[in-house]
Backbone as numpy.savetxt, mean C-alpha at the origin, in Angstrom:
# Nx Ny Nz CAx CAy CAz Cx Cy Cz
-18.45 4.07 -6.23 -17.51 3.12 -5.68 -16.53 3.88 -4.79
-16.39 3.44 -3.33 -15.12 3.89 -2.79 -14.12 3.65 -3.18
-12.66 4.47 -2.77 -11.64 4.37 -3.32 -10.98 4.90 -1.87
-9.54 3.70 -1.92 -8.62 4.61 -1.09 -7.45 5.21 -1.63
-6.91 6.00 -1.65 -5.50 7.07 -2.30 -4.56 6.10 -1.28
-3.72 5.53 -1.73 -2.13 5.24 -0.95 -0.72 5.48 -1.86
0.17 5.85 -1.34 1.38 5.92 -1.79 1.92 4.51 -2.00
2.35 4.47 -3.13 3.48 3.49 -3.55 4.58 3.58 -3.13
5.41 2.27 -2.31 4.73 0.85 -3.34 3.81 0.26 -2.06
3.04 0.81 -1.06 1.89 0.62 -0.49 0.80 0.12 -1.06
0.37 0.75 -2.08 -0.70 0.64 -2.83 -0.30 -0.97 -3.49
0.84 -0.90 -4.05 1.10 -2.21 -4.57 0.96 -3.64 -3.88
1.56 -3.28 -2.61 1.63 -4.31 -1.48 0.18 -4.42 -1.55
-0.41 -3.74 -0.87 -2.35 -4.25 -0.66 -2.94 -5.00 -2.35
-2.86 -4.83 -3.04 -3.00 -5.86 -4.56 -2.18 -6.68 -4.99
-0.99 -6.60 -4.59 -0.11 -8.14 -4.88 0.76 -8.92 -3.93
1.32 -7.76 -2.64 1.68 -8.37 -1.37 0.99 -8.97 -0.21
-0.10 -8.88 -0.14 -0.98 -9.50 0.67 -1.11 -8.40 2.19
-0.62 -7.16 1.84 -1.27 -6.25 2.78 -2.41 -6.40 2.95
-2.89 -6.43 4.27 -4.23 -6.24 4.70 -4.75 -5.66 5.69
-3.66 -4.96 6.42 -4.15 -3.78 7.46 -4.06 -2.54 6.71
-5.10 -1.35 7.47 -4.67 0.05 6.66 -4.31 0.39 8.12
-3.97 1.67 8.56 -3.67 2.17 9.95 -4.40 3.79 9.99
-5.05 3.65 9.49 -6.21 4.93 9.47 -6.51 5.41 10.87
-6.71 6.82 11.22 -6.85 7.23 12.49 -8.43 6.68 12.68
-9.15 7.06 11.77 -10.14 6.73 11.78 -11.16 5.35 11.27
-12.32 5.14 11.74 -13.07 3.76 11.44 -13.43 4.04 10.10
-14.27 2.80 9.77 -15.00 2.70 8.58 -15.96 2.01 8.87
-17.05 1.77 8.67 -18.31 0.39 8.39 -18.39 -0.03 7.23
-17.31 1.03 6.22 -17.44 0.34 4.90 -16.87 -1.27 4.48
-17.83 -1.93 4.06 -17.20 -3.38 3.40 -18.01 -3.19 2.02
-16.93 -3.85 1.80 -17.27 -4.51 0.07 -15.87 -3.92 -1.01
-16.34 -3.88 -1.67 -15.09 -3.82 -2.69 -14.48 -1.88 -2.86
-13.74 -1.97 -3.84 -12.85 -0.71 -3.33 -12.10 -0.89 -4.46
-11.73 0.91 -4.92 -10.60 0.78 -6.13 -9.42 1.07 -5.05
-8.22 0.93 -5.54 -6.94 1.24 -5.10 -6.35 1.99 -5.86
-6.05 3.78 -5.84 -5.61 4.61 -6.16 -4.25 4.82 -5.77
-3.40 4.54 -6.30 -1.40 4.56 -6.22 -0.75 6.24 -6.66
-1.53 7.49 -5.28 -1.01 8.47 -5.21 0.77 8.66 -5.38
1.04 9.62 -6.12 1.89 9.71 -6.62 3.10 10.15 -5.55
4.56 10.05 -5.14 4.90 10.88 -4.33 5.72 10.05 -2.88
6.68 9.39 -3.22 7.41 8.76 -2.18 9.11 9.27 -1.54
8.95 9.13 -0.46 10.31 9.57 -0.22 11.36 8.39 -0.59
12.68 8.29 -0.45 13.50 7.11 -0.03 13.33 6.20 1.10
12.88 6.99 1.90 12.66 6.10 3.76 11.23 5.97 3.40
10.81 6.30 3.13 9.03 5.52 3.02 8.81 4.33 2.34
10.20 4.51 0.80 10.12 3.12 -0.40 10.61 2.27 0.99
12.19 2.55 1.82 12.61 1.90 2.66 11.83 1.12 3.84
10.67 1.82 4.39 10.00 1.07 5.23 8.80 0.06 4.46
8.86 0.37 3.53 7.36 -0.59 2.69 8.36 -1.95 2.19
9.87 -1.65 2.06 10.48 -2.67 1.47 10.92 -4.03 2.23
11.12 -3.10 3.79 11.31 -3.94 4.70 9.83 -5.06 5.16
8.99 -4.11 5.01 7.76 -4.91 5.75 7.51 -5.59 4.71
7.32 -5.97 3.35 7.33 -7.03 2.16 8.52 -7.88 2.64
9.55 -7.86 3.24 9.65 -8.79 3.34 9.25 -9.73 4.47
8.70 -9.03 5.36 8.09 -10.29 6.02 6.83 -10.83 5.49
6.25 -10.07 4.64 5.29 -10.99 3.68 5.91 -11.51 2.87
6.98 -11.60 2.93 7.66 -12.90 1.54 8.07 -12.41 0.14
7.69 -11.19 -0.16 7.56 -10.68 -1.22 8.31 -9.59 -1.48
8.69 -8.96 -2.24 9.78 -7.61 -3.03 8.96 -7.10 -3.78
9.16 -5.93 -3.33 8.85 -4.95 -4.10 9.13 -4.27 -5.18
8.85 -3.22 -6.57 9.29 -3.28 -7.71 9.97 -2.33 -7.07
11.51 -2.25 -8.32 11.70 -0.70 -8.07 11.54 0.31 -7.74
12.00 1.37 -6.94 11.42 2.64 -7.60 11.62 3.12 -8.44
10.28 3.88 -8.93 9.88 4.67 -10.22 9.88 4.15 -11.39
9.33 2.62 -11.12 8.89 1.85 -12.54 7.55 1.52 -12.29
């Protein structure tokens, strides 16, 4: 099974925020299903930019580091 590694709360957004772009330099032909791996390791401005873009999906994000 493929898997992609993303940082949280990224990883979170794509399984409960309705993320659905990745921005990968590179393609894929892969379709079908996929685990979502929530690599460990966020700055403050990274929680800050994932928090802002949930909200234009409508949604909030958990804390950090819960």
């Amino acid at each position: 099974m493929k898997t992609l590694a993303i940082k949280q709360p990224w990883a979170w957004l794509i399984i409960h925020g309705g993320k659905d772009i990745e921005n990968r330099t590179w393609l894929s032909k892969y379709r079908g299903r996929f685990l979502v791996h929530a690599s460990q390791g966020m700055t403050k401005d990274e929680y800050a930019d994932a928090a802002e873009f949930a909200k234009h999906l409508g949604v909030t994000v958990p804390p950090a580091g819960e």
